[in-house]
Phi, psi and omega in degrees: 000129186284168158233141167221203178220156164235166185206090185280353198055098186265131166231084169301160178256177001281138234246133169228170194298344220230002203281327147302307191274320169269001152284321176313262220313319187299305150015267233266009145301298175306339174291311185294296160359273212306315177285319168318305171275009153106001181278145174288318179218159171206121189262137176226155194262165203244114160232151181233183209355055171273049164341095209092268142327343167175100179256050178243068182272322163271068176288314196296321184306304154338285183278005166273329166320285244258357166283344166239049177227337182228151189248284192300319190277155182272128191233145184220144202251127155226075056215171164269136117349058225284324186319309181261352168230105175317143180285353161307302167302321181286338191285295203260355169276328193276327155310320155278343100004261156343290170323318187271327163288002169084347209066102166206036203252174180207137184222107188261147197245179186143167206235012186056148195261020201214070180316022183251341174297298214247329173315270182348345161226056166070004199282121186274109209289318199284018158242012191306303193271337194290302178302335173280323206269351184278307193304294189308358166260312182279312163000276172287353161291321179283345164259005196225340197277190141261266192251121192219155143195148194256129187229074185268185161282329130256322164278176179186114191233105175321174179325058170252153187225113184288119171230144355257165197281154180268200197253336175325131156250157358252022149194163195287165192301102217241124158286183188205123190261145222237129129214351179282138162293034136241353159290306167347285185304338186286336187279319174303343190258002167254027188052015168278137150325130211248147195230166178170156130307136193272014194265167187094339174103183188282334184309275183344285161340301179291349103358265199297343173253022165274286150339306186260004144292328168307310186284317182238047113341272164253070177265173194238111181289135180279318183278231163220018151213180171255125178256105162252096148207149153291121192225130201230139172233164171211209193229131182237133191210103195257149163177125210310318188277104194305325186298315199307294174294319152335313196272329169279330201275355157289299233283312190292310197281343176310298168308308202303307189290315174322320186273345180286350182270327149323292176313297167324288179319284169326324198275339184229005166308338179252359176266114178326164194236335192262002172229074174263151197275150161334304173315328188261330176330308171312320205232033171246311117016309201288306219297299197280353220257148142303004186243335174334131168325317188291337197261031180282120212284340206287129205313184173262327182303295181309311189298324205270350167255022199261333169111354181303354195232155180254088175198126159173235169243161218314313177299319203295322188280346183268350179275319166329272174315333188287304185287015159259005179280331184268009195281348212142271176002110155301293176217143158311145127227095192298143152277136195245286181329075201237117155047232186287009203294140198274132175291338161309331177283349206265312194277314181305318174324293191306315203292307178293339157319309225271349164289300193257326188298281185288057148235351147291315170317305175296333177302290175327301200309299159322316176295304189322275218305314177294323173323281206273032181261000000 
């Protein structure tokens, strides 16, 4: 099981002039730290007006920097867009990317779970999944054919020949971003890489990668090869002092969960509630229900000595983590960056990480490995 990173760029307020630029920047020091220590991959979410929440609106742009600050970790987009990004654009920015990066790109696909994104740019929502299954088709072709042309229900595309090719063969790695168990499954029976959240737990989980193992079993690959792995994120918060981390990491998850009841609320403030699109009824049900998991009254402290968050000291994230070994799980990729966390607390987090976690993990993994050999 891997350590990577995610990165929505939490930017809180109150707001200084420099407050975009030095989150970015803080970024992409923690990013170089991080490949120094041994994290394997670091993913940035593709979001738009997320105020607060996630100001990572240009991830290829983002990871072509960090592409020339790091040689080894694997950079990955999570997720592009096809409703609001043509899959042409998404096919040649990444294809360069890849160039620049030497092939080290991951290219995660999804259509999001939040039409407040996407109203804004003209998108007829209830075509929403028609358009991802359309990309995930035009995609690998625009990186492997020469002069291709596609004839769908939304796109259409003439004779043309896409550049540029990437370096990866015979094309870099393609995800699917997951939170239903039949999107799991759809992604295993489409050859994809399954991207996901860690809520609901390792039961749960192990359920839904159960589902996508099943799937790309006998899968019919959309590209031209198969990624079969998982990759799941959560919130990590490290510190040598168990009190210490405990006692900053309410104050961080108190912010964190305040914007997600912001967000929920925002995200659906302009969607009619009796004319929500199909597509979306699940993760407007989710969003909305008063029985959520997320609206659970129990302090942030208490969840977090309850064992529910992966935040305490180096033993408290490997137990956290240690119950995601048997899920499945290909790889972790924690928010390290979360909302008001100081970028020193971000780095004090990595180091320890990068001291104690992964070098037990790997150390698990090899034993695994020897059993069943």
């Amino acid at each position: 099981m891997q350590i990577g990173m995610f990165y929505q760029v939490q930017v809180p307020r109150p707001w200084t002039q420099t407050s975009d630029y030095d989150r970015h920047w803080e970024m992409m020091d923690q990013v170089v730290l991080a490949e120094e220590l041994g994290f394997s991959t670091v993913w940035l979410a593709d979001h738009q007006f997320r105020t607060e929440w996630s100001h990572s609106s240009a991830p290829d742009v983002t990871l072509a920097a960090i592409s020339q600050r790091t040689s080894q970790m694997r950079l990955g987009i999570a997720v592009a867009v096809p409703p609001v990004q043509h899959p042409l654009h998404i096919a040649a920015r990444t294809a360069t990317l890849d160039i620049l990066s030497n092939g080290r790109v991951d290219l995660g696909i999804g259509r999001s779970g939040y039409p407040y994104q996407m109203a804004a740019f003209g998108v007829d929502l209830e075509n929403a999944t028609g358009m991802v299954e359309e990309a995930l088709e035009i995609i690998p072709k625009a990186w492997t054919e020469g002069e291709f042309f596609y004839q769908g229900e939304f796109f259409n595309i003439p004779l043309r020949e896409v550049h540029p090719k990437p370096v990866q063969a015979p094309h870099p790695p393609m995800w699917l971003g997951c939170s239903r168990e039949e999107t799991f499954r759809k992604a295993g029976e489409q050859g994809l890489g399954c991207l996901a959240m860690s809520g609901g737990g390792p039961e749960r989980l192990t359920q839904l990668i159960n589902a996508y193992r099943e799937g790309i079993r006998d899968a019919a690959p959309v590209g031209k090869s198969v990624t079969d792995r998982v990759s799941i994120s959560t919130l990590a918060i490290c510190a040598e002092n168990r009190k210490k981390a405990q006692e900053r990491g309410a104050e961080v998850l108190d912010w964190y969960r305040r914007q997600q009841d912001l967000r929920d609320v925002k995200v659906w403030q302009e969607q009619d509630r009796n004319n929500v699109p199909v597509d979306y009824q699940w993760h407007y049900q989710r969003s909305t229900a008063t029985d959520s998991p997320k609206r659970n009254e129990t302090s942030s402290l208490d969840q977090i000595k309850e064992g529910r968050y992966c935040i305490g000291d180096p033993d408290d994230c490997l137990r956290f983590l240690e119950q995601y070994s048997s899920t499945g799980v290909d790889e972790i990729m924690p928010l390290f960056q979360i909302g008001p966390m100081e970028d020193s607390e971000v780095k004090e987090t990595l180091r320890l990480f990068g001291k104690y976690v992964i070098p037990h993990l790997d150390k698990t993994e090899q034993a695994d490995n020897v059993t069943a050999e």
